[in-house]
C-alpha positions in Angstrom: -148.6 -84.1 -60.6 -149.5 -80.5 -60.0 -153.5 -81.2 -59.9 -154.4 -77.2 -60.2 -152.5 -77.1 -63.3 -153.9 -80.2 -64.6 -157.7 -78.9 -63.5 -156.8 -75.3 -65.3 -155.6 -77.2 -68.4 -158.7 -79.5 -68.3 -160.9 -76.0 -67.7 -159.3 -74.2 -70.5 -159.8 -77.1 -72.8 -163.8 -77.0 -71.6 -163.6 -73.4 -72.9 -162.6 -74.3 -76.4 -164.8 -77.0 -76.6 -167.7 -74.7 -75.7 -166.7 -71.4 -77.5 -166.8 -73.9 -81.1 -169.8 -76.0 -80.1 -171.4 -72.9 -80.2 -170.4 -71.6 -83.5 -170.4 -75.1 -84.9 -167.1 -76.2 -84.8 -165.5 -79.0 -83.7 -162.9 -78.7 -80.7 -160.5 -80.4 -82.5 -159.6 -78.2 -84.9 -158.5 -75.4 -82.2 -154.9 -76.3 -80.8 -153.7 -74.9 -77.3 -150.9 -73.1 -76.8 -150.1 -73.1 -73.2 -147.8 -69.7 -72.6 -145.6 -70.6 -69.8 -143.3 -67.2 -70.3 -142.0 -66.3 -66.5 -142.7 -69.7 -65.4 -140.5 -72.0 -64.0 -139.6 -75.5 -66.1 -141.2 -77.5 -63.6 -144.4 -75.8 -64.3 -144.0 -76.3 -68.1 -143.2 -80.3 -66.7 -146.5 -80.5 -64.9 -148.4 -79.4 -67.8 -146.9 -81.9 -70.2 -147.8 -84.5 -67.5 -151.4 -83.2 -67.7 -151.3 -84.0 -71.6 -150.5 -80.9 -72.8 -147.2 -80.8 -75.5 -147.3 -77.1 -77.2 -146.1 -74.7 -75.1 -145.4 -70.2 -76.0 -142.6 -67.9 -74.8 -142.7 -64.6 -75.3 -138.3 -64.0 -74.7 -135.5 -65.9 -76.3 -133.3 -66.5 -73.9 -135.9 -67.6 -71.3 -137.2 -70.1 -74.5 -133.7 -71.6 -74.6 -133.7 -72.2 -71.4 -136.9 -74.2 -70.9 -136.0 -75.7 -73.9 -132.2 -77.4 -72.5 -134.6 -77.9 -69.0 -137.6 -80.1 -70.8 -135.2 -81.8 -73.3 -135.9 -85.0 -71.7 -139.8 -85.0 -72.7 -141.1 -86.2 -75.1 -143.4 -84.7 -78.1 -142.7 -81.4 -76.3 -143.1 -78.5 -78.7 -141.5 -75.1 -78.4 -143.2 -71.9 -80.2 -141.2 -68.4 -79.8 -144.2 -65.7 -79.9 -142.6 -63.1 -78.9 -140.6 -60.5 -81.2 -137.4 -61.7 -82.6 -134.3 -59.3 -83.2 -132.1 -60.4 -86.0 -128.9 -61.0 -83.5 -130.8 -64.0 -81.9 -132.5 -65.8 -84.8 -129.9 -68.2 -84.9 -130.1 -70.2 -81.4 -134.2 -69.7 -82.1 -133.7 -71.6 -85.7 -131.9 -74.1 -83.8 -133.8 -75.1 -81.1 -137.2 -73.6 -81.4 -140.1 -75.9 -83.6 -142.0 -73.1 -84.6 -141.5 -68.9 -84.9 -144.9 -67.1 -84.5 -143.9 -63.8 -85.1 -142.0 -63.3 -88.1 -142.2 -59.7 -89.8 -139.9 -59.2 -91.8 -137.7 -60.4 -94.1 -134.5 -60.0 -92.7 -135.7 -62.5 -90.0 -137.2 -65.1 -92.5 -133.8 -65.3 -94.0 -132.1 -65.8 -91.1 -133.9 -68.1 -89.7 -134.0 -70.2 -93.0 -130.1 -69.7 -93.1 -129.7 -71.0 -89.3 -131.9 -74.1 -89.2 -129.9 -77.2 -89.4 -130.3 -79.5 -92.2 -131.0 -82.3 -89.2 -133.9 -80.9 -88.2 -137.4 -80.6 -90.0 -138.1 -77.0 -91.4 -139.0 -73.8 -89.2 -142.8 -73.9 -89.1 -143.3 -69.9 -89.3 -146.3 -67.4 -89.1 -146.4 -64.2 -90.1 -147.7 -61.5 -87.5 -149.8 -59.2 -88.8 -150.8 -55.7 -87.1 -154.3 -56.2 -87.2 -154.8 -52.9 -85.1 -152.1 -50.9 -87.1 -150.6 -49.4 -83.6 -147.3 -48.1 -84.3 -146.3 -49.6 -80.5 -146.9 -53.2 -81.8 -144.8 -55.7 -84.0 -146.2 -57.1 -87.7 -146.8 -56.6 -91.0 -149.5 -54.2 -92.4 -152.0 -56.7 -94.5 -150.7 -55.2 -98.1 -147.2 -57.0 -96.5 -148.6 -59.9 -95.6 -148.9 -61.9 -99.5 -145.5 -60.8 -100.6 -143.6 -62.2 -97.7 -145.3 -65.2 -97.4 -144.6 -65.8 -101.6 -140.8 -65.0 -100.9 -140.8 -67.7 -97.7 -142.4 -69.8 -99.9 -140.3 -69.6 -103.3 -136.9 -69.4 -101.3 -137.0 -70.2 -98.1 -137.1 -74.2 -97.8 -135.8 -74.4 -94.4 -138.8 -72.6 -93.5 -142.5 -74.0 -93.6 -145.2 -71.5 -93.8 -148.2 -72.6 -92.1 -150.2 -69.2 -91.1 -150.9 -66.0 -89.8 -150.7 -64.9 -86.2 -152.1 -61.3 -84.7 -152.4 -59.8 -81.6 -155.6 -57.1 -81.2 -156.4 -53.9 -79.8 -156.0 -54.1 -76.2 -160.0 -52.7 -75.7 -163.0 -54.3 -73.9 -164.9 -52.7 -77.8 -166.4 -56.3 -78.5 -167.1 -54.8 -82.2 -163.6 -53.7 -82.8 -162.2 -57.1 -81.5 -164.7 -58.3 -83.7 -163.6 -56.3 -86.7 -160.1 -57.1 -86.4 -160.4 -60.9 -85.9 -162.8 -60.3 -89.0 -159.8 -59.3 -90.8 -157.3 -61.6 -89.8 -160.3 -64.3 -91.4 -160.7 -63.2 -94.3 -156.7 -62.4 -94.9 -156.0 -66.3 -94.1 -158.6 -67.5 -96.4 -156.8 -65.7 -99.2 -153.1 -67.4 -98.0 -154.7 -70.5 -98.0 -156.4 -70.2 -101.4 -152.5 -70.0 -102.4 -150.7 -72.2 -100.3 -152.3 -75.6 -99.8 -150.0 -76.1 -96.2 -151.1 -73.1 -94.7 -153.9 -74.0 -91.9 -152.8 -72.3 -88.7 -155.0 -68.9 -87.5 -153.3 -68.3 -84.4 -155.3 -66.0 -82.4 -157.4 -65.4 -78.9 -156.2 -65.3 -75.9 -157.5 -66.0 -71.8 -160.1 -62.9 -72.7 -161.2 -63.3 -75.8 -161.2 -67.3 -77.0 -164.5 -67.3 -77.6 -164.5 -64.9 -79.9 -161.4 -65.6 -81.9 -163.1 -69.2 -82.2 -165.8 -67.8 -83.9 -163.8 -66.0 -86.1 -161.5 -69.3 -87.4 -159.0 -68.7 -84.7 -157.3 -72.7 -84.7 -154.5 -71.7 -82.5 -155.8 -70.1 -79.4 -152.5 -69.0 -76.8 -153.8 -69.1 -72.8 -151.3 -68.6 -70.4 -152.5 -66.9 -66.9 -155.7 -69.2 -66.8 -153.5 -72.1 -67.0 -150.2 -71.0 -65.0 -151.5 -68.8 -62.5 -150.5 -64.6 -62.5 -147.5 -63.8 -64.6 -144.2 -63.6 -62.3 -141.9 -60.9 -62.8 -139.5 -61.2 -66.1 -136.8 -63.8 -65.3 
């Protein structure tokens, strides 16, 4: 087993358990997502030896890939974070276990239409622009409700469990904290209407700490745990 993996998980696991001990939350109810996009198989392999099962990429076809290379582990979970486009939603409903970034609902219904009856149901979050940049992917809040009531009504291939963003890209501490503010507040009223909805996916390697404090329970690391990110495969 790779030990600097193993050490990097075990590190990034000490940072959860700190950032919530500090806002009085238990370490348990933060998952992590381990984002292996641009990394070999055998690195996702040596994580999952190390005890970690969920793992994020960012591209389809790179997903798939890891996927068909890791088939032989067990309890290994696949999450597609990255944007979706319409053409490849059915391979991703096939093969992927959860969908992080759906935005619309051309892709909800795709999705739902491609997942096979053999499998459980698509666990899906909606991404929400939190930072309302027109360069990034999601839904505007006032979006948010309505989708998640039509996935919900008439999509039963999918399962709604939550909301995922992606801030402002700005070392503003109160503007992070704004935004993460936001996402909060917009999950609470989800849940308040769907009783399976308990996924806050947000934080990454620079600011855990301070999703955690806002309810993040889905925190994505990858650099921290896989080293620099290689060039695109």
């Amino acid at each position: 087993m790779n030990t600097k993996i193993a050490d990097s998980l075990q590190s990034a696991l000490e940072t959860i358990h700190q950032a919530a001990q500090s806002v009085n939350r238990q370490a348990t109810e933060i998952k992590l997502l381990a984002v292996s996009k641009t990394k070999p198989a055998v690195m996702v392999e040596e994580a999952w030896q190390a005890g970690q099962r969920a793992f994020g990429e960012n591209y389809v076809q790179e997903g798939l890939q890891k996927i068909a290379d890791t088939r032989h582990l067990e309890d290994i979970e696949w999450h597609l974070i990255g944007p979706l486009q319409s053409n490849k939603c059915k391979p991703v409903a096939e093969h992927f276990d959860w969908v992080q970034s759906v935005d619309r609902a051309k892709i909800a219904q795709r999705l739902n239409d491609n997942r096979p009856e053999n499998l459980p149901p698509l666990n899906v979050c909606l991404q929400v622009n939190i930072s309302a940049e027109s360069s990034k992917s999601g839904l505007s809040e006032s979006e948010v409700l309505s989708l998640a009531d039509s996935i919900v009504q008439t999509m039963p291939r999918l399962q709604l469990r939550g909301l995922m963003a992606i801030p402002s890209n700005t070392d503003d501490v109160q503007k992070l904290c704004d935004e993460f503010q936001q996402m909060q507040q917009l999950f609470s009223q989800l849940q308040l209407s769907y009783d399976k909805v308990d996924t806050l996916s947000m934080g990454m390697s620079g600011d855990v700490a301070l999703a955690i404090a806002k309810g993040s329970t889905m925190v994505r690391i990858g650099t921290a745990i896989f080293g620099a990110r290689s060039p695109k495969l």
